[in-house]
PAKEDREN-345049 format. One record per residue (C-alpha): residue number from 1; residue in three letters; x, y, z. Coordinates in nm, 3 decimals, decimal comma, always signed. Last residue first. Example, Ala and Ser with C-alpha at 12.3 -4.5 7.8 and 13.67 -1.06 7.14 Angstrom:
BEGIN
<rec><k>2</k><r>ser</r><x>+1,367</x><y>-0,106</y><z>+0,714</z></rec>
<rec><k>1</k><r>ala</r><x>+1,230</x><y>-0,450</y><z>+0,780</z></rec>
END
This chain:
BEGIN
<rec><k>166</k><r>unk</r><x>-0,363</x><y>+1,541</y><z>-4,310</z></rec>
<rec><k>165</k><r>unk</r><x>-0,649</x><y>+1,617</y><z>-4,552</z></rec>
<rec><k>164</k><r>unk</r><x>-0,929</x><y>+1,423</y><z>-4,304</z></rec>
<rec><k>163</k><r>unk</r><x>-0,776</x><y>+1,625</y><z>-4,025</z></rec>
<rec><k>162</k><r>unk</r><x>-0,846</x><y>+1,959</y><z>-4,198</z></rec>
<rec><k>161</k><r>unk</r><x>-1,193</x><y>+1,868</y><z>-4,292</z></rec>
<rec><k>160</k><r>unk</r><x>-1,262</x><y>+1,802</y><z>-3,922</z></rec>
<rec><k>159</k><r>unk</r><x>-1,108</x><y>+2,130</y><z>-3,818</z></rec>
<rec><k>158</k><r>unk</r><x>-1,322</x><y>+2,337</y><z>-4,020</z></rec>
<rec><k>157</k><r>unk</r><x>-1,309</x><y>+2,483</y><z>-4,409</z></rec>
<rec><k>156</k><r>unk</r><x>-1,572</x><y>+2,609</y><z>-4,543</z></rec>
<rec><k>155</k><r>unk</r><x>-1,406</x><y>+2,969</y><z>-4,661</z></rec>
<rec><k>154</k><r>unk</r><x>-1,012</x><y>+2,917</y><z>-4,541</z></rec>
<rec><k>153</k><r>unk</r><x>-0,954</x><y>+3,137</y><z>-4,215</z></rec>
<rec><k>152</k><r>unk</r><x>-0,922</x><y>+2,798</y><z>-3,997</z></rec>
<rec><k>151</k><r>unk</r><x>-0,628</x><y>+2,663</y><z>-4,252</z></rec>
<rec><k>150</k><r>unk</r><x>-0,407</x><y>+2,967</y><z>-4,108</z></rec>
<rec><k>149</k><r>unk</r><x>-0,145</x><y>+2,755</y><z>-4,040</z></rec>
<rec><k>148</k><r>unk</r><x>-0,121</x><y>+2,835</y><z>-3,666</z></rec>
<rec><k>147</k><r>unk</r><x>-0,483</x><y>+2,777</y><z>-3,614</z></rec>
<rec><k>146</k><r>unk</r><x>-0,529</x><y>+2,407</y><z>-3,841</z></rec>
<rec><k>145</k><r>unk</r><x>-0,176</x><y>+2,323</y><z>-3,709</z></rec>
<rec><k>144</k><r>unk</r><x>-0,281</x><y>+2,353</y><z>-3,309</z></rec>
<rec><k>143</k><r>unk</r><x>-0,566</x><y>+2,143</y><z>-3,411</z></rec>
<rec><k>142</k><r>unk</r><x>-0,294</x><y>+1,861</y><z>-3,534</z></rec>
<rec><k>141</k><r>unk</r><x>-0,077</x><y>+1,887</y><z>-3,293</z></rec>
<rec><k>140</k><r>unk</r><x>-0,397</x><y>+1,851</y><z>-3,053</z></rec>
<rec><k>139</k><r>unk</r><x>-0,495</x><y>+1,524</y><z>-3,256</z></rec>
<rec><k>138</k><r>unk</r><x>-0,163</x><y>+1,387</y><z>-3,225</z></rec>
<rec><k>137</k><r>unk</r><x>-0,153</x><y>+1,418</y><z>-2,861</z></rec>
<rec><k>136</k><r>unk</r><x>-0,475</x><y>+1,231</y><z>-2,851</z></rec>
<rec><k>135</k><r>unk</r><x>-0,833</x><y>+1,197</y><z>-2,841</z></rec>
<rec><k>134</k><r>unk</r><x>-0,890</x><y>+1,600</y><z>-2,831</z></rec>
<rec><k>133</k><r>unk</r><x>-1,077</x><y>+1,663</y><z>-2,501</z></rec>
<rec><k>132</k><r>unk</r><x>-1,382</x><y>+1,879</y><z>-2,502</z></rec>
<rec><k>131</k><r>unk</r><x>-1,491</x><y>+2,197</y><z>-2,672</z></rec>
<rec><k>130</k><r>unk</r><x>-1,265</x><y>+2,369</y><z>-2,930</z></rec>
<rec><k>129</k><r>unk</r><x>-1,300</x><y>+2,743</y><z>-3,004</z></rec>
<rec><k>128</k><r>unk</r><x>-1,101</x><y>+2,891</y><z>-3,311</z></rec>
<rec><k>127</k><r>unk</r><x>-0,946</x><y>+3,200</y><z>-3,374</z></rec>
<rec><k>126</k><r>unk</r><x>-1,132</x><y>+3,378</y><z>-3,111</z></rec>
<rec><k>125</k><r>unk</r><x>-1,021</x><y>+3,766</y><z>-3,121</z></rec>
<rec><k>124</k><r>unk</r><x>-0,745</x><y>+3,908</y><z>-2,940</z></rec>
<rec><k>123</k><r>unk</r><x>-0,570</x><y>+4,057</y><z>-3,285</z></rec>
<rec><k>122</k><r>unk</r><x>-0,307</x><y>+3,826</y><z>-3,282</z></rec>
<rec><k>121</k><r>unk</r><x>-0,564</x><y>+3,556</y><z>-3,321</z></rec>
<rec><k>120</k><r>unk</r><x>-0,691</x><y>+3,367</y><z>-2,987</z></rec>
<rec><k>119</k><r>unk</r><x>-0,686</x><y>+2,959</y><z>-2,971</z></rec>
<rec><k>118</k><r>unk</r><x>-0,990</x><y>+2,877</y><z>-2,726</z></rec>
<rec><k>117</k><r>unk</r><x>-0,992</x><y>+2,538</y><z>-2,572</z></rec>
<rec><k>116</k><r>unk</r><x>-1,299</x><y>+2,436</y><z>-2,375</z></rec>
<rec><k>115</k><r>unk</r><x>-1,212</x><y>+2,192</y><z>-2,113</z></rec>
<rec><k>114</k><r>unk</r><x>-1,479</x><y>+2,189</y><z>-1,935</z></rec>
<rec><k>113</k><r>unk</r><x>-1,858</x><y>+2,272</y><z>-1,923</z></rec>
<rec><k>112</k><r>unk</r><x>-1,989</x><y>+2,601</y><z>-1,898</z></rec>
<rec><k>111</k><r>unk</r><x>-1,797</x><y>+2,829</y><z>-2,097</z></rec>
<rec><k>110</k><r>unk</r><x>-1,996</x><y>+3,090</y><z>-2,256</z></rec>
<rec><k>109</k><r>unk</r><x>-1,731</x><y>+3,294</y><z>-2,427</z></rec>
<rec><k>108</k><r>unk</r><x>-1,800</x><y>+3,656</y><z>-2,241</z></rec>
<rec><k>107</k><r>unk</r><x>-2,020</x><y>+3,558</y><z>-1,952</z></rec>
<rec><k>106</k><r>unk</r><x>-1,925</x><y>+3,217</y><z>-1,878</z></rec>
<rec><k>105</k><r>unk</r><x>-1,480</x><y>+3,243</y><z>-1,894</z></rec>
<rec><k>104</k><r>unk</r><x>-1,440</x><y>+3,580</y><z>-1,863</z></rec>
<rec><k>103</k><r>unk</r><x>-1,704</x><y>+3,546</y><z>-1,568</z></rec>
<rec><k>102</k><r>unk</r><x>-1,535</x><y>+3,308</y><z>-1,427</z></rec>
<rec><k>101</k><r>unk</r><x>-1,161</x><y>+3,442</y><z>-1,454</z></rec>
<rec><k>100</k><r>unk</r><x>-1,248</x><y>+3,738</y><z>-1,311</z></rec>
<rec><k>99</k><r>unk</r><x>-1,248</x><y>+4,038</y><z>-1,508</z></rec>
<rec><k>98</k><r>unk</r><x>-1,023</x><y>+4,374</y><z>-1,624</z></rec>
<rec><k>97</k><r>unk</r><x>-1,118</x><y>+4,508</y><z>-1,927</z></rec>
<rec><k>96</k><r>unk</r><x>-0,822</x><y>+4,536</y><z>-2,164</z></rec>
<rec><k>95</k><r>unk</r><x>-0,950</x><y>+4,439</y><z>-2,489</z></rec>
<rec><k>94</k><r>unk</r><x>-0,760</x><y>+4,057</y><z>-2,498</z></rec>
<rec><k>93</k><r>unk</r><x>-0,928</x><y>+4,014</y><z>-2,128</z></rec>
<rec><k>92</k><r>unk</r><x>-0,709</x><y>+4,083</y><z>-1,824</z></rec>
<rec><k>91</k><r>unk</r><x>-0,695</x><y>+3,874</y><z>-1,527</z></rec>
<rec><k>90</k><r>unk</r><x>-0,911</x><y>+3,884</y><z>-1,176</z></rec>
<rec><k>89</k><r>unk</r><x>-0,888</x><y>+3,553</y><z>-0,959</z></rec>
<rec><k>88</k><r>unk</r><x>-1,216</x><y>+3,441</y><z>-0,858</z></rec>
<rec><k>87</k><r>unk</r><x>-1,167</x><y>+3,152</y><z>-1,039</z></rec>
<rec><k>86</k><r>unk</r><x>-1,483</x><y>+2,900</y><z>-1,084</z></rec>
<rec><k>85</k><r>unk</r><x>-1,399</x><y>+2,854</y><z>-1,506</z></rec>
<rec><k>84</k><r>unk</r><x>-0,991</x><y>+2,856</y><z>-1,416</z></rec>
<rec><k>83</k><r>unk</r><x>-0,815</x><y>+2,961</y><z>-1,720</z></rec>
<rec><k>82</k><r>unk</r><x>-0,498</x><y>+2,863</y><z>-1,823</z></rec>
<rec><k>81</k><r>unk</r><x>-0,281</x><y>+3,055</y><z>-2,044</z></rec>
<rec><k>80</k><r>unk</r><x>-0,041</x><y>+2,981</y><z>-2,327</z></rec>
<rec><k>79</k><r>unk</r><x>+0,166</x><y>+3,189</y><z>-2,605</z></rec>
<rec><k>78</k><r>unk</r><x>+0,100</x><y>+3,013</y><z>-2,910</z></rec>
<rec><k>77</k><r>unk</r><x>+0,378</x><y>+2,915</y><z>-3,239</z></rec>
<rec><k>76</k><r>unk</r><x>+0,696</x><y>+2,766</y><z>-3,105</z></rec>
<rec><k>75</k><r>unk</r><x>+0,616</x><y>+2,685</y><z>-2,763</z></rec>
<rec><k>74</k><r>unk</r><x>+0,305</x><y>+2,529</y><z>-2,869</z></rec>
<rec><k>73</k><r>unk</r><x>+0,523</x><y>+2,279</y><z>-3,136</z></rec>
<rec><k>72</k><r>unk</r><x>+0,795</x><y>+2,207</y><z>-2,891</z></rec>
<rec><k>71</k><r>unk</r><x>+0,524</x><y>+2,125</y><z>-2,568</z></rec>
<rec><k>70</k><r>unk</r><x>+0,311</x><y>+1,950</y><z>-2,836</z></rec>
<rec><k>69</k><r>unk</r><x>+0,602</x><y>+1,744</y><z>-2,947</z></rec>
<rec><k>68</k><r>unk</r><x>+0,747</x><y>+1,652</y><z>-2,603</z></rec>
<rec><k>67</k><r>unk</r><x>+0,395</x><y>+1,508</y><z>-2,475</z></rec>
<rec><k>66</k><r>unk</r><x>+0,347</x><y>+1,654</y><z>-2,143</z></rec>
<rec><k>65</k><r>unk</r><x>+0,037</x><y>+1,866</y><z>-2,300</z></rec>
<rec><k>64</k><r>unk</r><x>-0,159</x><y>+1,582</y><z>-2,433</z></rec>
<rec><k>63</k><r>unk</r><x>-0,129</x><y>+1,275</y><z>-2,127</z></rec>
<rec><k>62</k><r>unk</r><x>-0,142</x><y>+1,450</y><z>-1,819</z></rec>
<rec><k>61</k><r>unk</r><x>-0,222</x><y>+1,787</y><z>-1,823</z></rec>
<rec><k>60</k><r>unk</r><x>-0,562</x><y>+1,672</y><z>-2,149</z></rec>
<rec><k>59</k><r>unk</r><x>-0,641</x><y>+1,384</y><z>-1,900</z></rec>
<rec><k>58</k><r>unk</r><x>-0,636</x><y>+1,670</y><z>-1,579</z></rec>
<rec><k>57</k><r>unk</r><x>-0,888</x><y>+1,854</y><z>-1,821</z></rec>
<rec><k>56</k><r>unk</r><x>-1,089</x><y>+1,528</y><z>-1,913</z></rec>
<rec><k>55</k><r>unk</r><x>-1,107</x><y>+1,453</y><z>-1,553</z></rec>
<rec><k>54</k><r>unk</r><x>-1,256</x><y>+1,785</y><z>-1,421</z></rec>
<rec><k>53</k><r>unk</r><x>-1,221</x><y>+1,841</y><z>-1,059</z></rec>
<rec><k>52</k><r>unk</r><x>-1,009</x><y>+2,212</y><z>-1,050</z></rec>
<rec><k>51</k><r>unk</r><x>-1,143</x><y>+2,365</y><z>-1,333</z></rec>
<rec><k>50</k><r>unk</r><x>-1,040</x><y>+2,413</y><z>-1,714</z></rec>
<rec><k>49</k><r>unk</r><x>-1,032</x><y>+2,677</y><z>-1,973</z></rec>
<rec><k>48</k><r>unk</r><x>-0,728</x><y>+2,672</y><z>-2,141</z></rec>
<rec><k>47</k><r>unk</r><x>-0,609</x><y>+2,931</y><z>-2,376</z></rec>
<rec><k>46</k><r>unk</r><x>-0,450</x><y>+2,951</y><z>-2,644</z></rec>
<rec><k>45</k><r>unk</r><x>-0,262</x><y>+3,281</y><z>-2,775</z></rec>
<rec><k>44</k><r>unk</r><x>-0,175</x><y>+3,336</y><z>-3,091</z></rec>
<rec><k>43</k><r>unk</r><x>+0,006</x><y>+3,231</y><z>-3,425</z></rec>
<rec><k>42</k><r>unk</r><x>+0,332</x><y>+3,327</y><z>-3,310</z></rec>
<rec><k>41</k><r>unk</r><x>+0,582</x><y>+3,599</y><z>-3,490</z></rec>
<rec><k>40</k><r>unk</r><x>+0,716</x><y>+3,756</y><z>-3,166</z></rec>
<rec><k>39</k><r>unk</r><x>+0,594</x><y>+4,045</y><z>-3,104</z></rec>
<rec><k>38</k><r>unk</r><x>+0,199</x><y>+3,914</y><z>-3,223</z></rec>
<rec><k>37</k><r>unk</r><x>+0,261</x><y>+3,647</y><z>-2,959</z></rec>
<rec><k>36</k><r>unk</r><x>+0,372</x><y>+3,880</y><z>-2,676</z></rec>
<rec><k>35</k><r>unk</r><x>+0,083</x><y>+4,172</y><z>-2,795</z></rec>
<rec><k>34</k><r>unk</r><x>-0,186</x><y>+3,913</y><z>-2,740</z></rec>
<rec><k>33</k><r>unk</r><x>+0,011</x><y>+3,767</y><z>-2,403</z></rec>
<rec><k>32</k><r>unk</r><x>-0,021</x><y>+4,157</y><z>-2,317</z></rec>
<rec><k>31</k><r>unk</r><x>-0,400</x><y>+4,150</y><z>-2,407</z></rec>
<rec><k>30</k><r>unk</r><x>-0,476</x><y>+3,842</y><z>-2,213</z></rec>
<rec><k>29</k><r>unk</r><x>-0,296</x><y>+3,905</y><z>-1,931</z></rec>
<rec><k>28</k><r>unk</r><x>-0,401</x><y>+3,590</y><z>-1,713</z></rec>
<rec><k>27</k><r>unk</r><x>-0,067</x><y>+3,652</y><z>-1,443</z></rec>
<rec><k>26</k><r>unk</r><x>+0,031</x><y>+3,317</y><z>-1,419</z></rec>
<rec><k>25</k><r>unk</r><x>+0,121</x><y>+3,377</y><z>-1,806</z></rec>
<rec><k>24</k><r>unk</r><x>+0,353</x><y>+3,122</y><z>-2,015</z></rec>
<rec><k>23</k><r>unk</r><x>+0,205</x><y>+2,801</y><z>-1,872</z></rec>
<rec><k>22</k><r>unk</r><x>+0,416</x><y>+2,516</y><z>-2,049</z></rec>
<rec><k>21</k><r>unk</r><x>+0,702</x><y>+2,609</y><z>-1,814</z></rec>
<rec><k>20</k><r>unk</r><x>+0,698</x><y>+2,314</y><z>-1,560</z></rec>
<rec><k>19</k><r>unk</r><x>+0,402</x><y>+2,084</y><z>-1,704</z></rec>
<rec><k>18</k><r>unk</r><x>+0,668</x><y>+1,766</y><z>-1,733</z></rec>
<rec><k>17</k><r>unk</r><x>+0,758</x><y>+1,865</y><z>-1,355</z></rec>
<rec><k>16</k><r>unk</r><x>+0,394</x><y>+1,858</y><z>-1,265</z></rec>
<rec><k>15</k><r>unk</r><x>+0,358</x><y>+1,518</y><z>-1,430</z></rec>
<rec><k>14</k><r>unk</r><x>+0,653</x><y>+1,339</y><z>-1,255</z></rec>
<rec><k>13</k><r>unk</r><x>+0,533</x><y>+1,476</y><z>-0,968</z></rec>
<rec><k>12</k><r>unk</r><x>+0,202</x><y>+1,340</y><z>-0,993</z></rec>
<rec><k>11</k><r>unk</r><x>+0,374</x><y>+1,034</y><z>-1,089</z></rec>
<rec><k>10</k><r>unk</r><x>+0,595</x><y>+1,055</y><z>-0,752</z></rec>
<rec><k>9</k><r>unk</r><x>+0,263</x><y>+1,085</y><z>-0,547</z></rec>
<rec><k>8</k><r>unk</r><x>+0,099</x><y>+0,800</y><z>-0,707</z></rec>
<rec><k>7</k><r>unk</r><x>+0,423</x><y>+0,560</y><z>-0,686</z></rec>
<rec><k>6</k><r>unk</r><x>+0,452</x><y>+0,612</y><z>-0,298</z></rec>
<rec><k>5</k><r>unk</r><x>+0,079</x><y>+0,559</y><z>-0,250</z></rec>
<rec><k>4</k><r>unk</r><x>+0,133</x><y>+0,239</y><z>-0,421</z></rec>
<rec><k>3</k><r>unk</r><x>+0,448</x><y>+0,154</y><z>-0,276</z></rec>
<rec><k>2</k><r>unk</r><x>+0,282</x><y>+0,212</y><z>+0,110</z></rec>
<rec><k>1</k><r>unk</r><x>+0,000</x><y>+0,000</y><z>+0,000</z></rec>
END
């Protein structure tokens, strides 16, 4: 029992450690993450809206964003944030208003069941919302390449026609 418990706690750990640095803004500055990505030739910003007990969120912490390739490929082209749906916590929104994290989250993009994913332009405008878990780590490279390729701008075009191309 002792080994079990041991082995839990050391794979959380292991997980938080794999996390370290994937979060680019503990501060939820929407607009200045906006102005970070446009300043340095990224896609956007995504952001994460999760809360505290939701499985498929710690799924997507666990198993999606510890994956080397997504941590190279988000580094390279978003700047990220995570937002908590019941936070309290005020942050700014991509037009400057100051707002807590849950009513960012429900009263300006209707977020009421988690994760929702929202990939921000570099002009702090939705880029693409995606609600739920993606399957795999492949699957979020591959939504991260239908944003930071532009595909999502293409007339009829949607992230489902982009992964049947791929």
């Amino acid at each position: 029992m002792v080994l079990l418990v041991l082995a839990f706690v050391m794979t959380g750990a292991a997980q938080a450690q794999a996390l370290e640095g994937f979060w680019d803004d503990p501060f939820k500055d929407l607009q200045a993450d906006v102005q970070a990505a446009r300043d340095a030739g990224k896609a956007g910003v995504f952001a994460f809206f999760e809360m505290d007990e939701c499985p498929f969120c710690h799924r997507m912490k666990t198993q999606v964003f510890t994956d080397p390739e997504v941590q190279a490929y988000i580094d390279e082209h978003f700047v990220t944030v995570s937002i908590d749906i019941e936070g309290d916590v005020m942050m700014t929104a991509p037009n400057g208003e100051q707002v807590k994290e849950k009513d960012f989250a429900f009263k300006e993009h209707r977020v009421r069941a988690t994760p929702v994913m929202i990939f921000f332009d570099t002009e702090g405008k939705p880029a693409l919302r995606y609600t739920g878990p993606t399957q795999s780590a492949e699957e979020f490279l591959l939504l991260m390449k239908f944003v930071a390729s532009g595909a999502y701008q293409e007339p009829g075009m949607n992230f489902f026609k982009f992964k049947k191309q791929q």
